[in-house]
DSSP file (Angstrom, degrees, kcal/mol; ACC not computed):
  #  RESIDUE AA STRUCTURE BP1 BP2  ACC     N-H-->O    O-->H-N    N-H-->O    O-->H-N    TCO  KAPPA ALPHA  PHI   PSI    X-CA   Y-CA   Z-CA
    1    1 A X              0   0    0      0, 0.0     2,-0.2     0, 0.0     3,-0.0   0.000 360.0 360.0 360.0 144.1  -12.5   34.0    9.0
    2    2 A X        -     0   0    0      2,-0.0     0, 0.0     0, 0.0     0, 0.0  -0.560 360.0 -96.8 -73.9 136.2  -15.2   31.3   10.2
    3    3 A X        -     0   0    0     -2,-0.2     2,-0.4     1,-0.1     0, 0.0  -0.018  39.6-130.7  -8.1 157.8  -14.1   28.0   12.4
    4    4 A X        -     0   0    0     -3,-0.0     2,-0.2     5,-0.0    -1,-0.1  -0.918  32.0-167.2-132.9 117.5  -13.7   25.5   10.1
    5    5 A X     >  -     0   0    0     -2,-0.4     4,-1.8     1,-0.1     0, 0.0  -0.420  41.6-100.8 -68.5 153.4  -15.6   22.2   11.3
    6    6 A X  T >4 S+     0   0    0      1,-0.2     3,-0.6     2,-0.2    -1,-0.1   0.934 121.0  55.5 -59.7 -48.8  -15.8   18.8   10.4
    7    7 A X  T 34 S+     0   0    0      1,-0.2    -1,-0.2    32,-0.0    -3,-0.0   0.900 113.3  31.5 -17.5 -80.1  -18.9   19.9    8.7
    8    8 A X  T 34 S+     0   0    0      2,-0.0     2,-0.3     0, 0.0    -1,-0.2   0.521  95.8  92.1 -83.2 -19.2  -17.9   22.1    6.8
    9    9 A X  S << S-     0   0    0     -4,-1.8    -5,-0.0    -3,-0.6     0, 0.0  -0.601  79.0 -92.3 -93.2 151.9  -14.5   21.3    5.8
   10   10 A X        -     0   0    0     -2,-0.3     2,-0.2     1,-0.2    -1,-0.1   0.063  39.0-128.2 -35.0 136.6  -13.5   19.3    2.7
   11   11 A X        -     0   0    0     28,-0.2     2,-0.5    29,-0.1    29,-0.2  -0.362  24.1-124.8 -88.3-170.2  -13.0   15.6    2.8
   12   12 A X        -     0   0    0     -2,-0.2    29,-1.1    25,-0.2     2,-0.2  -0.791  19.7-148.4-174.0 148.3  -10.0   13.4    1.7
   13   13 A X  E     +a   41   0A   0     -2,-0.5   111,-1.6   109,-0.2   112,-1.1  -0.394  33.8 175.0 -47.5 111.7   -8.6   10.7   -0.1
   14   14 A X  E     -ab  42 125A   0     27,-2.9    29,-0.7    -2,-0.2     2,-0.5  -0.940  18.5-147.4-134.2 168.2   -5.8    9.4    2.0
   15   15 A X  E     -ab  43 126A   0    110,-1.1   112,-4.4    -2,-0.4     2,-0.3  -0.960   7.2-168.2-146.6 116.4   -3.6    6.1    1.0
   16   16 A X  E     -ab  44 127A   0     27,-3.2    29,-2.9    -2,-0.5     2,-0.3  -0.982  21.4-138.5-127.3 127.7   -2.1    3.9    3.7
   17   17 A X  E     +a   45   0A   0    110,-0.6     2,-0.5    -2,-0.3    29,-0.2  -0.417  38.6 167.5 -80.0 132.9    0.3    1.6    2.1
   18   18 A X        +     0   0    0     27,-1.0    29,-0.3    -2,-0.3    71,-0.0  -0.904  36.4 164.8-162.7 153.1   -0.4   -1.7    3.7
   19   19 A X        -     0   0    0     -2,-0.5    -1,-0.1     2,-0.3     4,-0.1  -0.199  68.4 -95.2-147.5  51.0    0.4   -5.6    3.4
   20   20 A X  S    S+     0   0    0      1,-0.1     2,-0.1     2,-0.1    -2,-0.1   0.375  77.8 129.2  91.2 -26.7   -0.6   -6.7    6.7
   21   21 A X  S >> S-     0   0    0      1,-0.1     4,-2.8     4,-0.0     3,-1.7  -0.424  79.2 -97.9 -99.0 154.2    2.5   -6.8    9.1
   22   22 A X  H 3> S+     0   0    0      1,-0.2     4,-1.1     2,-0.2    -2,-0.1   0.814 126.0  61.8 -55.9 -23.3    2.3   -4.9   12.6
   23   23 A X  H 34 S+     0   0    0      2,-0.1    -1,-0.2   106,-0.1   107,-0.2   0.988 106.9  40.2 -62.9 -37.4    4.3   -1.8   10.6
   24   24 A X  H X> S+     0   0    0     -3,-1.7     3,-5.4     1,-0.2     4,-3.0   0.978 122.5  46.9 -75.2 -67.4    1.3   -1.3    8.0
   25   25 A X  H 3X S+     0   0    0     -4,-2.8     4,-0.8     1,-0.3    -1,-0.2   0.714 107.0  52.1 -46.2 -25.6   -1.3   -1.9   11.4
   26   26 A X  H 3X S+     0   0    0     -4,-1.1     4,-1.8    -5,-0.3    -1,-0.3   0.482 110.4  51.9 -88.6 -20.2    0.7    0.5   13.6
   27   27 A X  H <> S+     0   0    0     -3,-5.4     4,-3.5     2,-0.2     5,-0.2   0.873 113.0  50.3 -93.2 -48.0    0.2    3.7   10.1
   28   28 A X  H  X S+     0   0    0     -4,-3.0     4,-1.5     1,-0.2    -2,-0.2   0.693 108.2  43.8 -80.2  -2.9   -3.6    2.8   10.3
   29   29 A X  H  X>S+     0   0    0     -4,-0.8     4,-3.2     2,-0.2     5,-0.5   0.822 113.9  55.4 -74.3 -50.0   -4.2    3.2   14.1
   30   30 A X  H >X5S+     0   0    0     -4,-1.8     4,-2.2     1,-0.2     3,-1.5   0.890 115.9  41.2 -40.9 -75.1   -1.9    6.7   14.0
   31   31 A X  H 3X>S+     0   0    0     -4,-3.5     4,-2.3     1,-0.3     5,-1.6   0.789 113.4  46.5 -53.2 -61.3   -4.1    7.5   11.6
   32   32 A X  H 3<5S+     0   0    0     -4,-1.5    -1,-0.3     1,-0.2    -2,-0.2   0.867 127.1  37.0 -25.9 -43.4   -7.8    6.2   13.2
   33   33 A X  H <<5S+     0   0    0     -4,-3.2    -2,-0.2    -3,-1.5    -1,-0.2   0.970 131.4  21.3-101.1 -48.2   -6.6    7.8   16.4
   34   34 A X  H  <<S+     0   0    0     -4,-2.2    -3,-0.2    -5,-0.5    -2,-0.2   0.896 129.3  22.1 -73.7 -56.1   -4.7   11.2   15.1
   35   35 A X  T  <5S+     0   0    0     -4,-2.3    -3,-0.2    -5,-0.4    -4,-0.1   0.793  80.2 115.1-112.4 -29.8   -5.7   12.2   11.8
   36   36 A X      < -     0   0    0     -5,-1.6     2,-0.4     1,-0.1    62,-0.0   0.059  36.3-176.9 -29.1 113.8   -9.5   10.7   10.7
   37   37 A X    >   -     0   0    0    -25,-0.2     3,-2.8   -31,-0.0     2,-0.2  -0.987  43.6 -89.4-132.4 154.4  -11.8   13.6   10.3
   38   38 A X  T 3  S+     0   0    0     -2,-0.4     3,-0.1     1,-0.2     0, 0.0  -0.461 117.1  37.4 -83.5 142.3  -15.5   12.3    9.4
   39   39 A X  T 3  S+     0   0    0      1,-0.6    -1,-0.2    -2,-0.2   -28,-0.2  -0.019  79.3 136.7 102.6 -41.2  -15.7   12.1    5.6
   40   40 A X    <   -     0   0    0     -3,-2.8    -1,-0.6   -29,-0.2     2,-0.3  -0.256  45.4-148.6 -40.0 141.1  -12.2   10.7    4.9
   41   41 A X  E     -a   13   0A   0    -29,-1.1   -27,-2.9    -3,-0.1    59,-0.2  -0.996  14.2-145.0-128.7 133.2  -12.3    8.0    2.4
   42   42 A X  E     -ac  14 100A   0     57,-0.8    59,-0.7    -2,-0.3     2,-0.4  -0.630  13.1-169.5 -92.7 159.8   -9.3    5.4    3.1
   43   43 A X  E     -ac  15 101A   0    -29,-0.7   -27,-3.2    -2,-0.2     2,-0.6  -0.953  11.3-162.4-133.6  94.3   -7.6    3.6    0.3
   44   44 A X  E     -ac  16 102A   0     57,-0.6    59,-1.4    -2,-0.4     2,-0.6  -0.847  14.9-145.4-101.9 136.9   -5.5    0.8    1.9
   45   45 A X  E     +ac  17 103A   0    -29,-2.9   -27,-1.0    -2,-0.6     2,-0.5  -0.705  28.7 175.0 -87.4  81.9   -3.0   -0.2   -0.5
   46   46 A X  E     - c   0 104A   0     57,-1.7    59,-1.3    -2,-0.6     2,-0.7  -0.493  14.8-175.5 -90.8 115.1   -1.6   -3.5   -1.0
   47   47 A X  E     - c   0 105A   0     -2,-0.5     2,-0.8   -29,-0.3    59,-0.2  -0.927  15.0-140.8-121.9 127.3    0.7   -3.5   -4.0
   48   48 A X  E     - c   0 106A   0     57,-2.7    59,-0.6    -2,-0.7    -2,-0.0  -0.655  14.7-129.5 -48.0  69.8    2.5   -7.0   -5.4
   49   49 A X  E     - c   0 107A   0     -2,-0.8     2,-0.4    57,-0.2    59,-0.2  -0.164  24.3-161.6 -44.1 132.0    5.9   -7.0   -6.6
   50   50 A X        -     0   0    0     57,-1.9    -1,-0.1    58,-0.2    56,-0.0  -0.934  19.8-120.3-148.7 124.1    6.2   -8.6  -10.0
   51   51 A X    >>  -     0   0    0     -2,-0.4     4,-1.6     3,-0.1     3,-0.9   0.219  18.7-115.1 -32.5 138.6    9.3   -9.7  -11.1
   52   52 A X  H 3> S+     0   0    0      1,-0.3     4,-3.2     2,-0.2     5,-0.3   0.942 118.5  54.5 -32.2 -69.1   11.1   -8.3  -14.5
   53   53 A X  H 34>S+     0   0    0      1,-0.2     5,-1.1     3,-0.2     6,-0.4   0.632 113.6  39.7 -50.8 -41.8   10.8  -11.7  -16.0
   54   54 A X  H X45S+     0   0    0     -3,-0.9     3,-0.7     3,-0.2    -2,-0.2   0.917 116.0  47.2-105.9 -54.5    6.7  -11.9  -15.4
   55   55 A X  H 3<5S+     0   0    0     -4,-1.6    -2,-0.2     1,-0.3    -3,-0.1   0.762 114.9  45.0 -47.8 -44.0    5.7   -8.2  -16.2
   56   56 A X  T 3<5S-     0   0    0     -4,-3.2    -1,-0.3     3,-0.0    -3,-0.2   0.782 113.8-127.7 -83.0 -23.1    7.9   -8.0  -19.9
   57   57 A X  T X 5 +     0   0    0     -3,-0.7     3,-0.5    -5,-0.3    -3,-0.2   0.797  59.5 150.3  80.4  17.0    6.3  -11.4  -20.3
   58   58 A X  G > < +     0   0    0     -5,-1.1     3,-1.1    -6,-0.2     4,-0.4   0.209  17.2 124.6-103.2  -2.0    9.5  -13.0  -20.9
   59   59 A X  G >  S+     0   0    0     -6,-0.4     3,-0.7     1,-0.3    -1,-0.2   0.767  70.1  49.5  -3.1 -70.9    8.8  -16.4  -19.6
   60   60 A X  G <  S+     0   0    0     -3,-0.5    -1,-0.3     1,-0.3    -2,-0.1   0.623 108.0  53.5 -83.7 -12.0    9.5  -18.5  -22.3
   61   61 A X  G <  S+     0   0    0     -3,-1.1    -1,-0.3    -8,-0.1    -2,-0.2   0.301  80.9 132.8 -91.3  -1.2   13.0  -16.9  -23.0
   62   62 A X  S <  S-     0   0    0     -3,-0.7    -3,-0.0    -4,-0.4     0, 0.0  -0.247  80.7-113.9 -57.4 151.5   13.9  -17.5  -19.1
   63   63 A X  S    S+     0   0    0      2,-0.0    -1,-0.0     0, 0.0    -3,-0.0   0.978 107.7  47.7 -66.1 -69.8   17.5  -19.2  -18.7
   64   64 A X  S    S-     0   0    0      1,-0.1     2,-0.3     0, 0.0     0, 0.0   0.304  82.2-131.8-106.8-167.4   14.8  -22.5  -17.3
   65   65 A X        -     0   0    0     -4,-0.1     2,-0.5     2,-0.0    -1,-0.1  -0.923  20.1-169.2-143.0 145.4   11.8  -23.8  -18.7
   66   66 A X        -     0   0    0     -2,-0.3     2,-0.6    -7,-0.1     5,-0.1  -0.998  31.0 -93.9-145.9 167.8    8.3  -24.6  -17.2
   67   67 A X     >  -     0   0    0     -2,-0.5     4,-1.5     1,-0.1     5,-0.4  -0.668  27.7-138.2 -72.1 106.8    5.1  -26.1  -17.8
   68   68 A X  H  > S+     0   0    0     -2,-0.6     4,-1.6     2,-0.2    -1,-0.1   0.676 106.3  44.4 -15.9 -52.4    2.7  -23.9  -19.2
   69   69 A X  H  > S+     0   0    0      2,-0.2     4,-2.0     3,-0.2     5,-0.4   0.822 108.0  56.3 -68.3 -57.1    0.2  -25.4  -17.0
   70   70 A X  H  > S+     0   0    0      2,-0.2     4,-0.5    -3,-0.1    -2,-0.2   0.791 109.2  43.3 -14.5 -69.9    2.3  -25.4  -14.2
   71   71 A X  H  X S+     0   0    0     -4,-1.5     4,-1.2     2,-0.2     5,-0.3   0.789 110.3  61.9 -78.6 -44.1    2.9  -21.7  -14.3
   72   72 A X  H  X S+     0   0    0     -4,-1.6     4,-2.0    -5,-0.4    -2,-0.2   0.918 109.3  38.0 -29.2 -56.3   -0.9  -21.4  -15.0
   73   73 A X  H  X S+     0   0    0     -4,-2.0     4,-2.9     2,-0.2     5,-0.3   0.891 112.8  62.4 -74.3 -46.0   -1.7  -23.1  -11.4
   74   74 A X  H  X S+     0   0    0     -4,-0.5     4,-2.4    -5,-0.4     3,-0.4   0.950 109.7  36.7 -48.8 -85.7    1.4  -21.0   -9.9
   75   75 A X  H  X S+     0   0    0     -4,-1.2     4,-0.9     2,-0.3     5,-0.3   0.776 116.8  53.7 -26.9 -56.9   -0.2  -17.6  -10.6
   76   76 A X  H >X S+     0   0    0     -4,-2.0     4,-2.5    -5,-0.3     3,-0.6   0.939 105.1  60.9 -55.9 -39.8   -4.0  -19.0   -9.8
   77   77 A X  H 3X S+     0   0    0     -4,-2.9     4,-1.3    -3,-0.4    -2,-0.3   0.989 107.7  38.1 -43.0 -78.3   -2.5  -20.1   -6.6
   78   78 A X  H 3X S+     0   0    0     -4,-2.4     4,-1.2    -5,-0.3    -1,-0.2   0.490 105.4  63.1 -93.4  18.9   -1.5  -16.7   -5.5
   79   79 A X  H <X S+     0   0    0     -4,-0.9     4,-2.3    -3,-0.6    -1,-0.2   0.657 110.4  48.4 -69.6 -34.6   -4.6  -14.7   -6.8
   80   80 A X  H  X S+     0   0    0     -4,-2.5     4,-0.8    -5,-0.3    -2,-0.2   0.871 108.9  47.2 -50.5 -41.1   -6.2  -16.8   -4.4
   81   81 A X  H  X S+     0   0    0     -4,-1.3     4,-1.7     2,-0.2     5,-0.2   0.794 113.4  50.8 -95.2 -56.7   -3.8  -16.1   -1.9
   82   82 A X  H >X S+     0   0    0     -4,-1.2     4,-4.3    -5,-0.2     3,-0.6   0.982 108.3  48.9 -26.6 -77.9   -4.1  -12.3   -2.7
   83   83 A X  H 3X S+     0   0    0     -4,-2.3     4,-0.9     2,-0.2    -2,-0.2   0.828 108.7  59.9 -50.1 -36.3   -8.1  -12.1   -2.5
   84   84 A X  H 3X S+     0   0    0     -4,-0.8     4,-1.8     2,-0.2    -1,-0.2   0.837 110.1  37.9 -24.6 -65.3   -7.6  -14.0    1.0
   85   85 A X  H <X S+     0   0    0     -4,-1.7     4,-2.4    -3,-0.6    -2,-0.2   0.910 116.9  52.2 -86.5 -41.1   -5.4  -11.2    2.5
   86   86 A X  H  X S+     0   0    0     -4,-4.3     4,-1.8     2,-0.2     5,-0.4   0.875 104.4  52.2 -71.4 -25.4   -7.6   -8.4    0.8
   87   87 A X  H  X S+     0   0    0     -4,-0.9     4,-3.8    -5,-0.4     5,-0.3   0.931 119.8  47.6 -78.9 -68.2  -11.2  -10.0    2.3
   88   88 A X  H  X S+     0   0    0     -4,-1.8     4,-0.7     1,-0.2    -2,-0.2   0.780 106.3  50.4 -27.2 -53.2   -8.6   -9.6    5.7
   89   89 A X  H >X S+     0   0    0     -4,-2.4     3,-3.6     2,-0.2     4,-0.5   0.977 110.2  48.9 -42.8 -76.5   -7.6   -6.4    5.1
   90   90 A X  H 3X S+     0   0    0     -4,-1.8     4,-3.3     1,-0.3     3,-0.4   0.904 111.4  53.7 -27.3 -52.3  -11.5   -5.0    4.5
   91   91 A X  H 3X S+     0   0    0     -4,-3.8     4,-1.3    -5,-0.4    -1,-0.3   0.803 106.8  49.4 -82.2   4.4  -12.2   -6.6    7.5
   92   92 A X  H <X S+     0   0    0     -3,-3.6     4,-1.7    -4,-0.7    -2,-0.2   0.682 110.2  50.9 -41.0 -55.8   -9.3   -4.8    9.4
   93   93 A X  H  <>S+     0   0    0     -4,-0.5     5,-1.3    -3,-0.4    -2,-0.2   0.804 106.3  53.7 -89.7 -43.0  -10.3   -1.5    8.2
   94   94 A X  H ><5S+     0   0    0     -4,-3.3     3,-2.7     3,-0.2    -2,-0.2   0.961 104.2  56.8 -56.0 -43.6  -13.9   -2.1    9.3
   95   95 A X  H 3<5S+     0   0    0     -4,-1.3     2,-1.2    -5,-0.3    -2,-0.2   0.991 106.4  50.4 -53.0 -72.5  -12.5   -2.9   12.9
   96   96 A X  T 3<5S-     0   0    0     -4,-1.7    -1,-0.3     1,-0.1    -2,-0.2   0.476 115.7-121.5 -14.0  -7.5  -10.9    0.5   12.8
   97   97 A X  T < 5 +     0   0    0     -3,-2.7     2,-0.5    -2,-1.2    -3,-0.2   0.952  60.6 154.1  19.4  74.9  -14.3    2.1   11.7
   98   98 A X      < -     0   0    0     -5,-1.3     2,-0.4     2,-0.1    -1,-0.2  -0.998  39.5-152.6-117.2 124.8  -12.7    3.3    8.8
   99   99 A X        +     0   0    0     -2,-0.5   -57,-0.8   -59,-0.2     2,-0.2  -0.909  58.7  96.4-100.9 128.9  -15.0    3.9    5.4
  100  100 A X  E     -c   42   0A   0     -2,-0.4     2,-0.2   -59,-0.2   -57,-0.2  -0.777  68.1 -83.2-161.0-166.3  -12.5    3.4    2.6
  101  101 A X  E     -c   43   0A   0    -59,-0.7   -57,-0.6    -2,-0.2    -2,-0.0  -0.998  12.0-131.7-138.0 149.8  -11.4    0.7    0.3
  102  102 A X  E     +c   44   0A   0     -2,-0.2     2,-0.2   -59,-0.2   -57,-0.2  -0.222  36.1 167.7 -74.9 153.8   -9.3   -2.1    0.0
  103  103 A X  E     -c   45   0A   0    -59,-1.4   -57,-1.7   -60,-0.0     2,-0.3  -0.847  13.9-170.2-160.9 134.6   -7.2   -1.9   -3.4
  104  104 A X  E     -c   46   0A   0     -2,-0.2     2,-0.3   -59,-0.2   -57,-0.2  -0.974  12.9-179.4-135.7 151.5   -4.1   -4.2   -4.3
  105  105 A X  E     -c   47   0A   0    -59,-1.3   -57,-2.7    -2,-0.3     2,-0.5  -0.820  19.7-129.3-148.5 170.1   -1.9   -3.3   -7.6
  106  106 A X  E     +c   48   0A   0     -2,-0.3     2,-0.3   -59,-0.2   -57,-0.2  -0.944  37.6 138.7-138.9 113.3    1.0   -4.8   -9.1
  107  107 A X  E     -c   49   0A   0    -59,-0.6   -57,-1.9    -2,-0.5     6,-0.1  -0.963  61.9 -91.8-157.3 166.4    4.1   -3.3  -10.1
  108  108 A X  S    S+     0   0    0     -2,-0.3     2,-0.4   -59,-0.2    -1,-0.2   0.933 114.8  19.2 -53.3 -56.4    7.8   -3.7  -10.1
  109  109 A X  S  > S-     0   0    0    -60,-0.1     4,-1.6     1,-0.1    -1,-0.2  -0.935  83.5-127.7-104.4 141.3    8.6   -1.9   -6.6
  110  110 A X  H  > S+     0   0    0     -2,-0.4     4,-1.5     1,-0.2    -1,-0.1   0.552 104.8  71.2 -82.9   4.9    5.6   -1.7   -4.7
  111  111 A X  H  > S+     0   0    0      2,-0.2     4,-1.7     3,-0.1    -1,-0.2   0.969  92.6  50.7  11.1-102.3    6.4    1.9   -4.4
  112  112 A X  H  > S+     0   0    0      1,-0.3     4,-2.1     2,-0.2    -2,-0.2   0.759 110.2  58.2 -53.4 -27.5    5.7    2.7   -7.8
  113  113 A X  H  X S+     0   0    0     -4,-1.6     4,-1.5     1,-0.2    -1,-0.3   0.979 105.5  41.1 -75.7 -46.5    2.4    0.8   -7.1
  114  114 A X  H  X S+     0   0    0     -4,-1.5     4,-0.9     1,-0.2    -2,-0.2   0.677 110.5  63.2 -91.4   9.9    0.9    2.8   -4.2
  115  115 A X  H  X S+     0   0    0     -4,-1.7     4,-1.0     2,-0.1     5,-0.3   0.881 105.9  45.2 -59.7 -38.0    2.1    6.1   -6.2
  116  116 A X  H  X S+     0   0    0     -4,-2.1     4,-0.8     2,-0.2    -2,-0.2   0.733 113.8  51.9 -75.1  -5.3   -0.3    5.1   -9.0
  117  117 A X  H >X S+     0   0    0     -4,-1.5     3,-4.7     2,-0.2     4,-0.8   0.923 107.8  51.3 -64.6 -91.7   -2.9    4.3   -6.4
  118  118 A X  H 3<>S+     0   0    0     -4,-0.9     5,-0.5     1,-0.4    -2,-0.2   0.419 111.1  44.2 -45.4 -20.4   -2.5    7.3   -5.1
  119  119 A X  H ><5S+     0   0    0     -4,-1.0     3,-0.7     3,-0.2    -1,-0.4   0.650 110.0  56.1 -95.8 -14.3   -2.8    9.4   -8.3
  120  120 A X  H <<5S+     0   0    0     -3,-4.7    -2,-0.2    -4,-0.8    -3,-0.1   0.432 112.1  37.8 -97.8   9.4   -5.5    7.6   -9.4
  121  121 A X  T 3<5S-     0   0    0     -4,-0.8    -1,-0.2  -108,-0.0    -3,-0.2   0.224 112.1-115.8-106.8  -7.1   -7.8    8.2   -6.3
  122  122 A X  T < 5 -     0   0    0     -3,-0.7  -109,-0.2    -5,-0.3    -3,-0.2   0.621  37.8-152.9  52.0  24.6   -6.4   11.7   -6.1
  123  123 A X      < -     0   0    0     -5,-0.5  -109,-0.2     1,-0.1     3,-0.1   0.476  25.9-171.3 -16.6 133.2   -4.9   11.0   -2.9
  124  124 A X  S    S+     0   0    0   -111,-1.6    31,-0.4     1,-0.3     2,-0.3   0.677  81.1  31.6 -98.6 -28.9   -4.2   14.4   -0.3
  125  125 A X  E     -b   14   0A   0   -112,-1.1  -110,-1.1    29,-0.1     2,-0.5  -0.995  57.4-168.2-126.0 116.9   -2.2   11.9    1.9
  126  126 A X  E     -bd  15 156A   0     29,-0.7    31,-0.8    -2,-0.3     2,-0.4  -0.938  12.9-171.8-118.1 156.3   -0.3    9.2    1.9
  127  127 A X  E     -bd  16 157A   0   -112,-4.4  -110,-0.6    -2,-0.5     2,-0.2  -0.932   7.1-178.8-120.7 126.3    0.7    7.2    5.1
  128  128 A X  E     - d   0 158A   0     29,-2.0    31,-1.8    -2,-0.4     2,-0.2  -0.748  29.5-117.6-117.8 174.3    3.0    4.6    5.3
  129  129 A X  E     - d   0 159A   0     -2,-0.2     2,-0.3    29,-0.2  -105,-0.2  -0.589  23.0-145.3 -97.3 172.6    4.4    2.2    7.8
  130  130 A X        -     0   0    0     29,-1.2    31,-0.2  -107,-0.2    13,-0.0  -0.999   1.7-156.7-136.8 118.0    8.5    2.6    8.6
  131  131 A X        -     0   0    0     -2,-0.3    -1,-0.1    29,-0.1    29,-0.1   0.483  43.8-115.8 -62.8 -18.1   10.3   -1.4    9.5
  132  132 A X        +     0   0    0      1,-0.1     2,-0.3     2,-0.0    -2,-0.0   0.974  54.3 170.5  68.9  63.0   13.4    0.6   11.6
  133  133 A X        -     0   0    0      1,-0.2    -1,-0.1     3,-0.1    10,-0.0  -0.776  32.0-116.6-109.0-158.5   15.5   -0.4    9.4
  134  134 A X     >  -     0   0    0     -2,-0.3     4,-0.5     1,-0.1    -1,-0.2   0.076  31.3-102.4 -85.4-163.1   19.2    1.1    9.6
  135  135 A X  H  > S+     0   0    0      2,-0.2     4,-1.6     3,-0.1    -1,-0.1   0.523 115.5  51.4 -87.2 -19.7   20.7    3.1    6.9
  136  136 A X  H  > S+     0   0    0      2,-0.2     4,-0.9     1,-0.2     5,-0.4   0.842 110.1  52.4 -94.7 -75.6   23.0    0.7    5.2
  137  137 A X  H  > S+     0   0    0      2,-0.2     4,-3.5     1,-0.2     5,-0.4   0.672 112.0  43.2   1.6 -67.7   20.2   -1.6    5.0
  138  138 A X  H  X S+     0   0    0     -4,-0.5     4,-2.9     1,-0.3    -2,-0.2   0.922 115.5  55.8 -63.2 -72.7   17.7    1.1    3.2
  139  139 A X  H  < S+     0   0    0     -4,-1.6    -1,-0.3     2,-0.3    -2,-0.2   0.559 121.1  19.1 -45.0 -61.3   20.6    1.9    1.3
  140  140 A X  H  < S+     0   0    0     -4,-0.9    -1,-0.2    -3,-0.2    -2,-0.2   0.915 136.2  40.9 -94.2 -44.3   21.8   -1.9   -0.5
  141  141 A X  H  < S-     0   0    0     -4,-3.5    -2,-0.3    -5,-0.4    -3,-0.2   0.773 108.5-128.3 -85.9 -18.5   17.7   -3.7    0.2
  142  142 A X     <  -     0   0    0     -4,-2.9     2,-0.2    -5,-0.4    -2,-0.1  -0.412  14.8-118.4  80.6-178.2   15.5   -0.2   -0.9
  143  143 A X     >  -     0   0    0     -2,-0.1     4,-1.4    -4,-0.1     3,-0.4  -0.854  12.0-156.6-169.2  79.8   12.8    1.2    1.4
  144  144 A X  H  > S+     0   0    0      1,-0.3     4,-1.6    -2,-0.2   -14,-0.1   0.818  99.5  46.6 -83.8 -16.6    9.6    1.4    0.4
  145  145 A X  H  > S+     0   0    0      2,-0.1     4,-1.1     1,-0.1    -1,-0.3   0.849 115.3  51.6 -82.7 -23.6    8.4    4.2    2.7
  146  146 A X  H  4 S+     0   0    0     -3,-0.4     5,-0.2     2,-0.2    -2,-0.2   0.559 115.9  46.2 -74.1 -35.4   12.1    6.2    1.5
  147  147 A X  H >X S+     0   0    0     -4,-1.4     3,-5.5     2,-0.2     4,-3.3   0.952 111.3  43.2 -70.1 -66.1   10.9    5.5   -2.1
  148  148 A X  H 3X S+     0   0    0     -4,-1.6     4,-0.6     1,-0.4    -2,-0.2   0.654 119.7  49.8 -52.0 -21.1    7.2    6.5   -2.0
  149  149 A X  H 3< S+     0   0    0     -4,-1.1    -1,-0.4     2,-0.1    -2,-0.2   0.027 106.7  53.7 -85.1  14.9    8.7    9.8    0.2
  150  150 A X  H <4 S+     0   0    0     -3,-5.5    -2,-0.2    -5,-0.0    -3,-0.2   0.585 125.2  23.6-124.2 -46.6   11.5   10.6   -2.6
  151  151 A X  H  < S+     0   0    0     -4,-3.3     2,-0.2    -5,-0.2    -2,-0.1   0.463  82.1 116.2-117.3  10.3    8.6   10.7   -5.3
  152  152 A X     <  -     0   0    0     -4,-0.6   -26,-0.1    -5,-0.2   -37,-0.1  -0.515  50.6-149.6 -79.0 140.0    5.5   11.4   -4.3
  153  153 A X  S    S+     0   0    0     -2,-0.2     2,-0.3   -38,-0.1    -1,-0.1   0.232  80.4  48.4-111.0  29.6    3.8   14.5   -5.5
  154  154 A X  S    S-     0   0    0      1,-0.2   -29,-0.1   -28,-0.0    -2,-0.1  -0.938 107.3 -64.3-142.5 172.8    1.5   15.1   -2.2
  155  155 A X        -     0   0    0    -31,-0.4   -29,-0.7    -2,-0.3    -1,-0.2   0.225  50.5-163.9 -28.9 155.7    2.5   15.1    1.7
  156  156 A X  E     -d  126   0A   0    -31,-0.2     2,-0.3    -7,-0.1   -29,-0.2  -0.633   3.9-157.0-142.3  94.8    3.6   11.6    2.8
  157  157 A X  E     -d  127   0A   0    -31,-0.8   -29,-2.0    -2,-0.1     2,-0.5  -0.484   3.5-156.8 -83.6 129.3    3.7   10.7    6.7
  158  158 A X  E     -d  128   0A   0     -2,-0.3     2,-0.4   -31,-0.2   -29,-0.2  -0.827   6.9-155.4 -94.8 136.1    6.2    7.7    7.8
  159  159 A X  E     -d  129   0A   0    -31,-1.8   -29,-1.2    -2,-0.5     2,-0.2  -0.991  12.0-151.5-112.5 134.1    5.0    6.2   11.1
  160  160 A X        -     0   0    0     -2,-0.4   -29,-0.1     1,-0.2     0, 0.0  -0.524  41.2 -61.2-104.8-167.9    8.0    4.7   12.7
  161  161 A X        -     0   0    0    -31,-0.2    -1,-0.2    -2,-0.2  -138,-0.1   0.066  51.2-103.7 -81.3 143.1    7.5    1.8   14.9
  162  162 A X              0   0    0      1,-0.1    -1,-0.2    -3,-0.1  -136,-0.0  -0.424 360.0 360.0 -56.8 147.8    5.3    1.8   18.5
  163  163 A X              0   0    0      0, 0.0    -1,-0.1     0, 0.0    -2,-0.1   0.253 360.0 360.0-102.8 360.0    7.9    1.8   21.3
C-alpha cells in the first residue's frame, strides 16, 4: 500500500464549536498545532441560544408585555452584537492560518446548533472546547461539549483546558 501524503490524501470538513472564551481558543490551537493537514476546510461555529418563548414565537402570549418596537430594537441590538464577534472570530481564524469559515446558527441548546452545522457541511470532525466543569454541575447546568458528544453521528474530540 502507497504512503499516503498530504497530497494525496482526502481533505476535511472539521467543526470547532466556538464563542470566543479561552476554552473555544485553546480547541482551535490543538487543532492548528496537532491535527491541520493542508486542505482542511474549518467551520468555526458560533451557535445562539434562543429561548422557548422567541423561537415558538410566543411573544405576545408571554406572562409580560412589551413594545413591539422595543423588542424590534432589542433583537437589532444583538445581530449587531453577533456580526461584531463573527468579523472577530474570522479574524482569529486568519491569525491561526486557518482557511475555513466563520458560521453562527441559532437553536434552543447550542448543541443542537453546531450538530446541524456539522451535518450540513458534512463535517469528518468535530472539536470542541471542555470549561472543567465537575460532574454535578454538567449534570443539573448541561454541557455543551457532553451534549454534542452524546449525539453526534461523526468523531467528536473534547480539549480539556491548557494546564
Amino acid at each position: 500500500m502507497a504512503e499516503e501524503t498530504p497530497e494525496s490524501r482526502l481533505s476535511k470538513n472539521v467543526v470547532i464549536a466556538y464563542d470566543g472564551s479561552e476554552h473555544a481558543k485553546n480547541a482551535v490551537k490543538f487543532y492548528a498545532e496537532k491535527l491541520h493537514m493542508p486542505g482542511d476546510h474549518v467551520f468555526l461555529v458560533y451557535s445562539v441560544e434562543v429561548s422557548d418563548v422567541i423561537q415558538q414565537g410566543k411573544v405576545q402570549s408571554a406572562p409580560f408585555s412589551m413594545d413591539p418596537e422595543v423588542f424590534k430594537d432589542l433583537v437589532q441590538k444583538e445581530v449587531k452584537r453577533i456580526q461584531g464577534e463573527l468579523i472577530e472570530f474570522a479574524k482569529y481564524l486568519r491569525a491561526m492560518k486557518l482557511e475555513g469559515t466563520v458560521k453562527s446558527t441559532h437553536a434552543q441548546k447550542p448543541g443542537e446548533g453546531i450538530l446541524n452545522i456539522a451535518k450540513e457541511v458534512n463535517a469528518s470532525l468535530i472539536i470542541t472546547g471542555s470549561r472543567g466543569q465537575s460532574k454535578l454541575r454538567r449534570t443539573f447546568l448541561g454541557s455543551v461539549s457532553d451534549y454534542v458528544m452524546h449525539h453526534s453521528p461523526v468523531p467528536v474530540l473534547v480539549c480539556r483546558r491548557e494546564n
